[in-house]
N, C-alpha and C positions, 0 to 999 in steps of 0.2 A: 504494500500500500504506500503511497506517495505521501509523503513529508514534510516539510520544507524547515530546517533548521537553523530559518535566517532571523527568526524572530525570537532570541533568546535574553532572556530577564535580568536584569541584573536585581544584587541580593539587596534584600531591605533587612536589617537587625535591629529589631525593635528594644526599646529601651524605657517603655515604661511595662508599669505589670497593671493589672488589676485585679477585681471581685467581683462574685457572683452573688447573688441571691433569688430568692423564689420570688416567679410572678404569679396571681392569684387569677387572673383570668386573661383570654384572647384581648378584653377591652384594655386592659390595666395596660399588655404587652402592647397593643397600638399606639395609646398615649405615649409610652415613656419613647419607643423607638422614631415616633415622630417628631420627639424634641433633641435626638440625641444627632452629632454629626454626622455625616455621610462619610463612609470610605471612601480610601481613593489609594489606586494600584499603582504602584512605581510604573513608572514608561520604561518600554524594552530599547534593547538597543535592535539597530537596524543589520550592524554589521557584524554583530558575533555569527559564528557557525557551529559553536556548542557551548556545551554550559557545567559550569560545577558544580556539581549535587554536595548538598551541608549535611550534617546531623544536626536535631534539633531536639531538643526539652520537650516528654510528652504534656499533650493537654493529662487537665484536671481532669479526676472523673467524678463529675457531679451525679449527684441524688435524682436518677431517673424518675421519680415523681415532680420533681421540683422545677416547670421550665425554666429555661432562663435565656435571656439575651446577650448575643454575643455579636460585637461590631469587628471588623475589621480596621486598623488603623497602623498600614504598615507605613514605616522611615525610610529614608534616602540613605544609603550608604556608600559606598566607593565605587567609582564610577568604571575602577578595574574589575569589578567583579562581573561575570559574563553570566550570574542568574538572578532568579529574583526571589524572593520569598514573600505569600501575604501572611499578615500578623492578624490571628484572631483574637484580639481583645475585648474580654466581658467588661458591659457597663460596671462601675463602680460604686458600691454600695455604700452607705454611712462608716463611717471609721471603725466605729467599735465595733464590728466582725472582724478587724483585724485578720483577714485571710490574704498569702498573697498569692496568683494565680504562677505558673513559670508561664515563659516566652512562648509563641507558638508560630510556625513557621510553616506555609504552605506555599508552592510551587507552581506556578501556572505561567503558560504562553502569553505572550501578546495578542491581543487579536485586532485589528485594525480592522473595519467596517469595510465590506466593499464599498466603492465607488456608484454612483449614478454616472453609467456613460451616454452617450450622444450615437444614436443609430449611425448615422452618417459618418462617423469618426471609428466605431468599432462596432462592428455590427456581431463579433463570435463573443459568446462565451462560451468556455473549456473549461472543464471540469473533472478529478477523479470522484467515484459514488463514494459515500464514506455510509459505513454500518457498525459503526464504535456505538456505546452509547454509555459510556460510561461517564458524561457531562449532567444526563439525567439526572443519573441517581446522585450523583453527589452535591447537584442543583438539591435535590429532594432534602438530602441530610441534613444541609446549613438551614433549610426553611422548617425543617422539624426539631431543630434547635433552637430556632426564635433569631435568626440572623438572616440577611439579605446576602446573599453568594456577592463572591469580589467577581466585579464583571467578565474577567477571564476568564471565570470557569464556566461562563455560558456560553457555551458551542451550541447556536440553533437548529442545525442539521441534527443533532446526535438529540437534539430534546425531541424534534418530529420524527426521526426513525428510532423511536425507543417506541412506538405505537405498531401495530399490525393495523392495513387498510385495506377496504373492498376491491378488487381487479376482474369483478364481473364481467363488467363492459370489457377489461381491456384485452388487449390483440396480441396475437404471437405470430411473429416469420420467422420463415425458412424455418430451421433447423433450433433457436436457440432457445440454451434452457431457461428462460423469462418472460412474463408475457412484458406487455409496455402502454401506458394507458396518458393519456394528456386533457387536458380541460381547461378551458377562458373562463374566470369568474370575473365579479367584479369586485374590486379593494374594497376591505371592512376599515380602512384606516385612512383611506385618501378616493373619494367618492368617482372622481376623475380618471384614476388609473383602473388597471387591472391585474390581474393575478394569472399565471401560464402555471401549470401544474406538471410536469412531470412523474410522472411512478414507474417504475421497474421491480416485479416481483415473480421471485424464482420460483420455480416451479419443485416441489417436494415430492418424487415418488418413492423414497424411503421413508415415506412416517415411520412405521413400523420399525421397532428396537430389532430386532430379528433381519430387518433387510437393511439395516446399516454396514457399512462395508468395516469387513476387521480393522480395530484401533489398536494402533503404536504409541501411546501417552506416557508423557512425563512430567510429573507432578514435583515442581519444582518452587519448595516453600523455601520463605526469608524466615530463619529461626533468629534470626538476631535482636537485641536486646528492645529496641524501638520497636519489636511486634510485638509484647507480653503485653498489652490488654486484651479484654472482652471483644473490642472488637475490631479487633487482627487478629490476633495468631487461633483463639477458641474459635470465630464467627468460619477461618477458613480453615481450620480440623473440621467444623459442623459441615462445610460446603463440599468438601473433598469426601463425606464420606454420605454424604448422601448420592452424590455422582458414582461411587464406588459400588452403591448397592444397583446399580442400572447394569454395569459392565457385565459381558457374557467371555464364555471359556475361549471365543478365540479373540478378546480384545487382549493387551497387555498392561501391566501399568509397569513404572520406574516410580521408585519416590529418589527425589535428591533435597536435602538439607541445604541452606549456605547462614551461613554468620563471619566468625572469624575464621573460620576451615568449612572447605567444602566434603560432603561427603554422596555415598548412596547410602541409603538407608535400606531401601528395599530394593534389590535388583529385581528385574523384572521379571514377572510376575502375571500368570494368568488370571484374568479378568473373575474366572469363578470361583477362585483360590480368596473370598470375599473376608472370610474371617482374618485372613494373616495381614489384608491390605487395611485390616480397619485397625488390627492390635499398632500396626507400624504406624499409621496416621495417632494413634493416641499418643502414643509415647513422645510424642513432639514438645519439647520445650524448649522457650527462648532466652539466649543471651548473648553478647558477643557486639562485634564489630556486623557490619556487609559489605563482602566483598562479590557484587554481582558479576562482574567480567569474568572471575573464575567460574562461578559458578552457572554463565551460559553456555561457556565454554563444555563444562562436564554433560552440561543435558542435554549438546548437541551429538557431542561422545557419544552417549548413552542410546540416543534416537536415532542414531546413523545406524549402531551394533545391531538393534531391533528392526530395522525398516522391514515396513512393509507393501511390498510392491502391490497398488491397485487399493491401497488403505490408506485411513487415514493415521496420518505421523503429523503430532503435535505437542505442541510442550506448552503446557500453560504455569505461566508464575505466578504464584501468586503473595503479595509483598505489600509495602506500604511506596516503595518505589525512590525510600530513601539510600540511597547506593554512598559506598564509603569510596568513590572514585574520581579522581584528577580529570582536566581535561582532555587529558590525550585519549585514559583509558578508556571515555564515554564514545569519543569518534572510534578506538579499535573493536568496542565492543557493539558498535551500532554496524560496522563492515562484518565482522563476526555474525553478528544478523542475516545482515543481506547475501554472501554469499550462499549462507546454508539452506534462507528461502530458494534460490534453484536448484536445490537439490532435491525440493519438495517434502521440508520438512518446515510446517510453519509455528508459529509462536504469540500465543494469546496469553494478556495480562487480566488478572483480577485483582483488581485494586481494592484496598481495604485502610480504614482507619481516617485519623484526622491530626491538628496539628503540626504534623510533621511529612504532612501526604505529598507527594511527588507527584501529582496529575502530569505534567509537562513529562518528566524522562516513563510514564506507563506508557504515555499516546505513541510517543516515539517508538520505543519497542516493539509495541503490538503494528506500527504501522509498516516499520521497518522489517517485519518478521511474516507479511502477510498472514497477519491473524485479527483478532477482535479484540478492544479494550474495553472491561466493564468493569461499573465499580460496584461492591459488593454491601451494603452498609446494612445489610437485612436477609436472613436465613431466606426467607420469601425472596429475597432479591437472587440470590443463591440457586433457588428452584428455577424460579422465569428463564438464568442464562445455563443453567449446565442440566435441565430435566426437561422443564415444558420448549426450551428452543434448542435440545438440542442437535437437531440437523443443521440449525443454519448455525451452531457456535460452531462444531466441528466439520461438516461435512460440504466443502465448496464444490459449487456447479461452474463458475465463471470467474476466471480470476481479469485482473489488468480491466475494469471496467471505465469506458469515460465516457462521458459525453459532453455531445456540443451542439449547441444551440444557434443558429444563423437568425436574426429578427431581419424580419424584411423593411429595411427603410422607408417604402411608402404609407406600412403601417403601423408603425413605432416609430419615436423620437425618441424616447429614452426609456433606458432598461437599466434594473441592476440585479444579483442574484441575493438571494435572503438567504445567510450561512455560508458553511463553506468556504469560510476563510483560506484556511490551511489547504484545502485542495484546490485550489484555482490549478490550472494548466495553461502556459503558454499556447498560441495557435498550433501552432507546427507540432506539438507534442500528442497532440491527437493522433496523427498517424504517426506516430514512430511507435513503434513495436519494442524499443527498447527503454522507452520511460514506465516506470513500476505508475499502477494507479489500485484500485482498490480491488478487493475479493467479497463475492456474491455467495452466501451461504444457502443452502436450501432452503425454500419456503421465507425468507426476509425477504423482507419488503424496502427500498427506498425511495424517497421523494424528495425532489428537488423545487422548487418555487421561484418564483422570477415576478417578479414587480413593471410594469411597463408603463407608459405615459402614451398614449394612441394619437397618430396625428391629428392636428388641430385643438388637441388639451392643451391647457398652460401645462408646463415641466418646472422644475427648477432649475435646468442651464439656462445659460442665455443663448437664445438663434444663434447659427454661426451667419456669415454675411457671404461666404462661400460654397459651404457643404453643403449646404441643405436641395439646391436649384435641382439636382439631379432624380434627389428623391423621393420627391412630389410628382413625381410625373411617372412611378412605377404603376404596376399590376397590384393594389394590396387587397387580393381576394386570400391570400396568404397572410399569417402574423411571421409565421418562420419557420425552418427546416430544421428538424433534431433527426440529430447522426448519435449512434451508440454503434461502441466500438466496444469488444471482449476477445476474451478468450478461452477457449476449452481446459481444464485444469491441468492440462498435459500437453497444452501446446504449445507454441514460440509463436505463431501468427495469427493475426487477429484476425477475426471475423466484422464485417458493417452489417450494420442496419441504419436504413434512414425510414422517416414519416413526416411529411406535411405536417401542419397547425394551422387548420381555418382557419381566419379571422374573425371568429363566431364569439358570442358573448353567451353563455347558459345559465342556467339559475344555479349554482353550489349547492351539491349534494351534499347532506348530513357529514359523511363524510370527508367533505371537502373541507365544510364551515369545522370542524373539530383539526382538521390541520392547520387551518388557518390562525385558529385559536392557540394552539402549543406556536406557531411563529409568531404571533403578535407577544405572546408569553415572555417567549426570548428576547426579544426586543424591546418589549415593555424595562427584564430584568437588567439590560445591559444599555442600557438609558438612550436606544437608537434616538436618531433626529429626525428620524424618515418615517414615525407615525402618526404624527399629528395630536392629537388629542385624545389619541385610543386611552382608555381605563382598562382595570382589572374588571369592573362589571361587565363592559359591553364583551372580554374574553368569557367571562362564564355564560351568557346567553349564548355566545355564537357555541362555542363546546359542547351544553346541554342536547343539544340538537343531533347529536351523534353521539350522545356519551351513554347511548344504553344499544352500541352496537353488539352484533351477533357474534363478532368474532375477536368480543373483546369478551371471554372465558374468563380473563383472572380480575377484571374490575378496575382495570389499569389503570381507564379512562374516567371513570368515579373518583379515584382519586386523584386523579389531576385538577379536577374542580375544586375542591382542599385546597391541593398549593397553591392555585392561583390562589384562592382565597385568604391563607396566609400570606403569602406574599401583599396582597392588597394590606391586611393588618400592620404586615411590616415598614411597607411602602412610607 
């Protein structure tokens, strides 16, 4: 999966501490956090190309009945440091509690807002698909802790494809495993514009445990000191061994440990050998340094000795993503990655914990490893990625997917894409066959969204005085051409598809209006400038409308009406 490691943080090291106490209701918690300051994320640099991973002081572990609010308010520090860390600091309570909280230090990218561009001036977007979703859950965490997420951690892509969606209507060619569905609404945010809807959804004929192709797994835990709470090192013993009791006699597993010394713990091991794979998962306890470069090194070892031809070979880590490693060793340890994905052995992160959580070096592994990043902050969160999904966590149909979008000039003026920061694609990278972009799991689903201004609406460019003469005088019975490009999970050359986009305007389908709602979501949380006056109410109407869909089995979508709703509290 494609990356881009130009946008790396430099470190903040916070310097004040504070206190917690109990808030007694959702009202109490709206008052106090609407008088308290607004966070605000260190700016990244432009020109790093990696980054230094810290250790850091775990959080508190307050009294799970007790909520409480927690602000971020990370410091400026040295302008040589190539990461960044946000500081989660609890409001401060009256003196005589005398409690003082330690430092907390989390990790995220930059994200820089697309652009609005000018039809006439750039008419492609390119794009890799992205099927992480581990922006979600960990959006979900901080909002179930009584805090507003530091904007970085809101990836709006990874909030809309944490959803499954309808693909009734949509179409499949030729040959590929995905159907592909498109739709014109009209903007719930800017009355004038409209909304281009992309989806891509693979197609699943393994449901069944029994017709999954043999597993080569390696369960590749951080026992190091920074994972000894409740929820790291116990939540991913609970997750690894409920996956465990799914496995059959011809999957494998490998356990590998890492802290200060790496080890195997359990050489591999047949899938229905069930009892010995759950005694080895218990015996797990933490202490130590991490030293992860050694230890991807071992589970590539280990997955290479076990491959299995026509199966699937995967290693999932799982970690807080706090790495005890230098700059060099992050860039040898990210080529270490990427080599070994051609060899067709990929690498998915489960991310766990708080404080000290490395969101920015999880995404990077998992993207560099052509695998999945998700974060884990709930046993139930646990089920969703390694039980009810999972064909599409392990099992890919289409690797290298991209797509691009052509708007036709005479019927757009301005376009921009909603998400998808980090995978933008240069033009030309579209067809080259040798730029990595992302992997299509069975039965996932992803959606892409694109914002437009239709000719003769006001935009916010200004006219150009020369671009435009040409393209006023097209055909626009077309809005635009999407090309999707992939590849077979065994092959080096891509395959095309292309399809038209009327320039037809429909009414939003329930499900349309509830994706709409998780993007205004995101944007609402990451303080876009491109929504106008959208609120958290008008997202729970447009949501409710699809949020009692068919093929939402686990309630997903019920609770997302919640966070917006705390969110709106927080707000």
């Amino acid at each position: 999966m494609n990356i881009s490691t130009t946008h790396i943080p430099r470190t903040a090291n916070p310097n004040a501490t504070s206190k917690v106490w109990p808030l007694l209701s959702v009202l109490s918690l709206s008052v106090i956090t609407a008088c308290a300051p607004q966070s605000k994320i260190t700016p990244a640099s432009d020109k790093a190309s990696t980054t230094t991973l810290e250790t850091a002081e775990q959080s508190i572990q307050a009294d799970a009945a007790a909520p409480v609010v927690v602000m971020a308010t990370p410091a400026m520090a040295e302008s040589r440091q190539l990461s960044k860390m946000t500081t989660n600091a609890r409001i401060m309570p009256p003196p005589s509690q005398g409690y003082m909280a330690p430092k907390q230090q989390e990790n995220y990218a930059e994200i820089e807002p697309n652009a609005v561009n000018a039809t006439s001036e750039q008419a492609f977007a390119t794009l890799s698909i992205d099927t992480d979703t581990g922006s979600y859950a960990n959006v979900r965490r901080f909002l179930n802790q009584g805090q507003l997420p530091p904007k970085d951690a809101v990836r709006v892509e990874e909030l809309i494809n944490y959803f499954n969606y309808d693909f009734t209507a949509a179409k499949k060619q030729a040959n590929a495993p995905f159907l592909v569905s498109t739709e014109v609404v009209n903007s719930p945010w800017h009355p004038t514009n409209q909304i281009v809807k992309v989806g891509i959804k693979a197609e699943d004929l393994l449901t069944a445990k029994q017709k999954q192709p043999p597993a080569n797994l390696v369960f590749l835990v951080d026992v190091s000191g920074s994972m000894d709470t409740e929820d790291k090192l116990q939540l991913a013993k609970s997750s690894l061994k409920m996956l465990t009791k799914q496995l059959r006699a011809q999957d494998s597993i490998t356990l590998i440990t890492y802290a200060g010394n790496t080890k195997v713990v359990l050489p591999s091991t047949p899938g229905n050998q069930t009892q010995k794979i759950l005694n080895a998962i218990d015996n797990l306890t933490a202490s130590g340094s991490t030293n992860g470069e050694a230890a991807i090194k071992l589970a590539y070892q280990q997955a290479t000795e076990h491959f299995k031809k026509d199966g699937i070979n995967r290693i999932l880590m799982l970690t807080d993503g706090d790495f005890n490693v230098g700059v060099s060793s992050v860039k040898d340890m990210l080529q270490i990655i990427r080599s070994n994905r051609d060899k067709g052995i990929s690498l998915s992160t489960l991310g766990f914990g708080q404080g000290n959580y490395n969101d920015h070096m999880m995404e990077q592994v998992a993207d560099n490893g052509n695998g999945n990043y998700s974060y884990i902050d709930s046993l139930s969160e646990a089920k969703k990625v390694l039980i009810d999904e999972m064909s599409a966590t392990f099992n890919t149909v289409a690797k290298d997917v991209k797509i691009q979008l052509e708007f036709n000039p005479a019927a757009v003026s301005e376009w921009r894409l909603i998400g998808y920061e980090n995978r933008v694609l240069a033009k030309e990278d579209f067809n080259n066959d040798n730029v990595d972009a992302g992997e299509l799991g069975a039965g996932k689903s992803v959606v892409a969204l694109f914002e437009v201004t239709p000719v003769g609406q006001k935009g916010l460019l200004e006219p150009s005085r020369y671009q435009n003469s040409a393209a006023v005088s097209g055909n626009n019975r077309e809005l635009g051409f999407l090309k999707i490009r992939y590849k077979a999970p065994q092959a080096e050359k891509s395959q095309l598809l292309s399809f038209p986009i009327a320039n037809r305007v429909t009414a939003a389908s329930a499900d349309t209006n509830f994706a709409l709602a998780v993007a205004g979501y995101g944007q609402l949380l990451t303080g876009s400038k491109y929504v106008n006056d959208l609120s958290y109410s008008q997202l729970q109407r447009l949501a409710k409308s699809g949020a009692q869909s068919p093929i939402d089995s686990s309630g997903s979508r019920s609770e997302f009406i919640k966070l917006v709703s705390l969110a709106e509290a927080l707000n």
